[in-house]
Residue, then its C-alpha position, 0 to 999 in steps of 0.5 A: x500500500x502507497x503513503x497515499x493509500x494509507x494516509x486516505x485509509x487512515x481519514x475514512x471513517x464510519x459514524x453511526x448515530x443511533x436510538x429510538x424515535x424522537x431522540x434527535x438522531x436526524x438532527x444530529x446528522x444534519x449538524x454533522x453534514x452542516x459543520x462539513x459543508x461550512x468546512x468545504x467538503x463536498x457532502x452527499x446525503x442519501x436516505x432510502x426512497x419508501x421514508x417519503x413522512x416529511x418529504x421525497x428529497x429531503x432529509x427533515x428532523x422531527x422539529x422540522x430542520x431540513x437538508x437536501x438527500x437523494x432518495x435511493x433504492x439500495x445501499x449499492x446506488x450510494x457507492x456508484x453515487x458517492x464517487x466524489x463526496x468527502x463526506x457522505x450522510x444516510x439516514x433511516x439506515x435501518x430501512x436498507x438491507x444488511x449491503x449497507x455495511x459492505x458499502x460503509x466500509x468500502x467508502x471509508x476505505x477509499x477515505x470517506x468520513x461517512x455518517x450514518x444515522x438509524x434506529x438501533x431496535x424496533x418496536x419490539x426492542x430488537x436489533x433492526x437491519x444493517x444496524x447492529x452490524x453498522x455499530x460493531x464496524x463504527x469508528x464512533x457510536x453516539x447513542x442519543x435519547x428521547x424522554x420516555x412519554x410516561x415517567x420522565x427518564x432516558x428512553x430505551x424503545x420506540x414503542x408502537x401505539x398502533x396494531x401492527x406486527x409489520x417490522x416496517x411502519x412508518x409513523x410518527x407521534x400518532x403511531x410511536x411513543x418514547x418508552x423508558x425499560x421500566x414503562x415499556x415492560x408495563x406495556x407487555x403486561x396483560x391488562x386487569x381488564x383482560 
């Protein structure tokens, strides 16, 4: 390996933002992309296409902050897509498949700071997608925290207030709640109604 090679090695990097909904991980990642772009590097931001909530073509935090993103099918199109970025962001990484931890390293190989941001556990409390294997590869893990909705504490899930058993459910406050451990094992209680 040239000096080269291994001085652009030794700059890229792998970033993974994670936690349960409502607890700022986009927000993060939109600092992160911001503070690159005021710094000159050139920075591309991809999100997968069926996270359409607040907008197709943009990535849009919980308290309505924005940055432009390329929707895209599969983890693949970012490598073919990322070609000339520094800095490449990806949000909702937990809607993509287990490739994206190929492509994540593969771009930080080739000296690319990628920053990558997903909910680490479903509704269940279960590893989701690319992620568990996103946080064993990740030169950095920061794990942000909502409050939990009903007693005030750091929350550990993102708890579906809706029937559903799909992994996959797209929502917001109408269909999710903030839950520390404690509140969420009350949840999996049966009811004295029942």
């Amino acid at each position: 390996m040239s000096l080269f090679q291994e001085e652009n090695v030794s700059r890229g990097r792998i970033e993974v933002v994670c936690g349960s909904m409502f607890s700022g991980k986009t927000e993060e990642l939109i600092r992160r992309l911001r503070r690159a772009t005021f710094a000159n590097q050139k920075v591309e931001i991809y999100k997968p296409t069926i996270d359409k909530r607040y907008s197709e073509e943009e990535i849009v935090s919980h308290d309505a902050n924005s940055i432009p993103s390329t929707p895209v099918d599969s983890p693949s199109s970012i490598l073919l897509l990322a070609a000339e970025a520094d800095v490449i962001g990806i949000d909702e990484a937990q809607f993509f498949d287990d490739s994206l931890v190929d492509v994540c390293n593969t771009l930080a190989n080739k000296g690319k700071r990628v920053i990558v941001a997903g909910l680490d556990m479903d509704f269940r409390g279960l590893p989701f997608g690319p992620m568990p294997a996103l946080l064993a590869i990740a030169d950095e893990v920061t794990k942000v925290r909502a409050i939990c909705l009903r007693c005030g504490n750091l929350a550990y899930v993102s708890h579906r207030i809706v029937k559903s058993e799909k992994q996959v459910l797209l929502g917001e406050k109408d269909e999710y709640e903030p839950l520390c451990r404690a509140c969420y094992l009350e949840t999996l209680q049966p009811s004295h109604s029942e």
